[in-house]
C-alpha positions in Angstrom: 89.5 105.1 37.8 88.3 101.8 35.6 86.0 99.8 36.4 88.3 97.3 37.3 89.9 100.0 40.0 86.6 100.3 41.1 85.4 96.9 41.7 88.5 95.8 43.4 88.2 99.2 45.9 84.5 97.7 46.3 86.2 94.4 47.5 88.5 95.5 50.0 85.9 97.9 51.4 83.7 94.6 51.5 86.2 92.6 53.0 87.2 95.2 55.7 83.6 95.9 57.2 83.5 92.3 57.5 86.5 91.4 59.1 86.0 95.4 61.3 84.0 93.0 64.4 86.3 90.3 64.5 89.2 93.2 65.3 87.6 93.4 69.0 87.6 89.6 69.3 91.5 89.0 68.2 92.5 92.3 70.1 90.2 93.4 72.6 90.2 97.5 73.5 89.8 98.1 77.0 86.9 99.6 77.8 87.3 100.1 81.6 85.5 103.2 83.2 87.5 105.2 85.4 87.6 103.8 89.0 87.2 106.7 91.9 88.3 105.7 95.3 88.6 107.1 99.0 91.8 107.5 100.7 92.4 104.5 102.6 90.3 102.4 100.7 92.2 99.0 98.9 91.3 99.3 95.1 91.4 96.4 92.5 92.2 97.6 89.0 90.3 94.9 86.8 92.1 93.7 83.8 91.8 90.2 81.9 93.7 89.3 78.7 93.0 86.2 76.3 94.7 83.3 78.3 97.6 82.6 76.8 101.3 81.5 77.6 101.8 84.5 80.1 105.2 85.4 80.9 105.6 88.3 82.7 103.3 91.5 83.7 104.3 95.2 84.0 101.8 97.8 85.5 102.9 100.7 85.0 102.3 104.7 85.8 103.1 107.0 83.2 104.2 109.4 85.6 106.4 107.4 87.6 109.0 107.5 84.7 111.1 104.1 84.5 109.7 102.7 87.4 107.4 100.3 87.9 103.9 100.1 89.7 104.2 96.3 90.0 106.3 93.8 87.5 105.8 89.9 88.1 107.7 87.8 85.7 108.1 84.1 86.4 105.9 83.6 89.1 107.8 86.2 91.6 107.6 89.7 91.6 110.7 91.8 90.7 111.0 94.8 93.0 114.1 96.1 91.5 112.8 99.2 89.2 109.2 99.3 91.7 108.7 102.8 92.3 109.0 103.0 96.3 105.7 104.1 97.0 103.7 100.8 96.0 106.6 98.7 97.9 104.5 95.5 100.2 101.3 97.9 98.8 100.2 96.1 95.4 99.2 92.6 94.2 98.2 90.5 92.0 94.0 89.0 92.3 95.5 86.2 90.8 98.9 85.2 90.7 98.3 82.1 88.5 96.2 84.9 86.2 93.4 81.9 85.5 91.4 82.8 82.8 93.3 85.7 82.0 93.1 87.8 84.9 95.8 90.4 86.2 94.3 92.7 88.3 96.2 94.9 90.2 95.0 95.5 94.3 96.2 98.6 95.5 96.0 98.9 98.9 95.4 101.6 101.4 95.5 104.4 98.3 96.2 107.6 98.9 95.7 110.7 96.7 99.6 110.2 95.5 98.3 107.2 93.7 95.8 109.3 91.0 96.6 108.8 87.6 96.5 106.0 84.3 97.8 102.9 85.3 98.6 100.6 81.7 99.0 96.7 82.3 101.3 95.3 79.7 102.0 91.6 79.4 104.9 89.5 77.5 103.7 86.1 76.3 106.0 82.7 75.9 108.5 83.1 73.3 109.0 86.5 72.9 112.4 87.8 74.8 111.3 90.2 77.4 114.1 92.6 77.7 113.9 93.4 73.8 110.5 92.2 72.3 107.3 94.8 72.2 104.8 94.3 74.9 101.4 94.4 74.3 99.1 96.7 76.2 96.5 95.1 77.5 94.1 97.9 80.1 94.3 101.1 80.9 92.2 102.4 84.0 92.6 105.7 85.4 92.6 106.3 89.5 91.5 109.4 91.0 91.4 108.8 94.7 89.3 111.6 96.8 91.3 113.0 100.0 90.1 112.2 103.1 87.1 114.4 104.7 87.4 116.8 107.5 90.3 115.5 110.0 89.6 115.5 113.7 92.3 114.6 116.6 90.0 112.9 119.5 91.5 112.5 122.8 90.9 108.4 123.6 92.1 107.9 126.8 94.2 109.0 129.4 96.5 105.7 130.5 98.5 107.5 133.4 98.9 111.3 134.4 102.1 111.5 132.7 101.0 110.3 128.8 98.0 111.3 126.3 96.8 109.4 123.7 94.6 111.0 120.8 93.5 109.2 117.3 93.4 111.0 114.1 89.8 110.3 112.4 88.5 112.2 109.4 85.0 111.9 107.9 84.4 110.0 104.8 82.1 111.2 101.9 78.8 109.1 103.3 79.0 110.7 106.6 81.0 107.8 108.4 84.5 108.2 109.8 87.9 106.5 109.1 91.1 106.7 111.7 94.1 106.4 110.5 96.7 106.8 113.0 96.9 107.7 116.8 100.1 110.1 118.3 101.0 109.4 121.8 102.7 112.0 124.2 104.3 112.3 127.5 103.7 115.8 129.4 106.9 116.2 129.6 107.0 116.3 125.3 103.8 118.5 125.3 105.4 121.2 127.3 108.5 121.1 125.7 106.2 122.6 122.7 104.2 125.3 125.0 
């Protein structure tokens, strides 16, 4: 090495821990904990970007293959590759995405929706079918089953029909229902 090898490998060393904290400015990293959830609950997945000329939004699963958690691109959503679980289940926070923000709601979440969800964006002038998004969050979701399930008889409305409601204890001692069944008699002793 010469000195002049030297001084210049100095420079660059110089110039890069200088420039090193502006990296997190111009392209942030996404430093989002992972978000645990009970079944049933509705769940927003946080995610802002710098507020630029936003064209379109992917969230996607990398489980779910080629299909799509949620995609809005000019202000509707595309449902065409949505996987069909999150189908009239997800949504934007913000559909204008003010300041940035595209967080995803996912509502009424069931175990089936654990795993990394990635938010990718396009921005004006880029051409979205061929150009590289950029990724802007990834969150993992792990989403706790439900507690102990119960079936409660409710009421009796005639002689002939039962009603019961399916309840199941959540982690803080409380109870969720989430759905009721109705029989006739003549149903019930079809199965004794």
């Amino acid at each position: 090495w010469t000195n002049c090898s030297k001084g210049l490998l100095l420079l660059l060393i110089l110039i890069l821990r200088l420039l090193y904290p502006l990296c997190f400015v111009l392209f942030p990293l996404s430093d989002h904990k992972p978000i645990t959830a009970e079944s049933g609950q509705n769940v927003t997945l946080t995610c802002r970007a710098p507020n630029k000329d936003i064209t379109a939004i992917e969230w996607k699963r990398a489980d779910l293959g080629e299909e799509y958690v949620l995609v809005y691109r000019q202000k509707h959503f595309d449902t065409t590759e949505q996987h069909p679980s999150f189908k009239n289940r997800v949504d934007l926070q913000d559909r204008q995405m003010k300041d940035g923000d595209m967080s995803l709601i996912v509502n009424n979440v069931t175990t089936t929706d654990n795993g990394t969800y990635e938010c990718r964006v396009y921005t004006r002038g880029e051409n979205q079918n061929n150009a590289p998004e950029t990724l802007i969050c990834s969150i993992n979701l792990t989403v706790d089953p439900p507690g102990d399930l119960t079936w409660y008889l409710c009421s009796l409305f005639t002689v002939w029909t039962l009603k019961a409601l399916c309840c199941y204890t959540t982690q803080d001692g409380g109870a969720r229902c989430c759905s009721s069944l109705q029989l006739s008699v003549s149903v019930l002793f079809s199965f004794l």
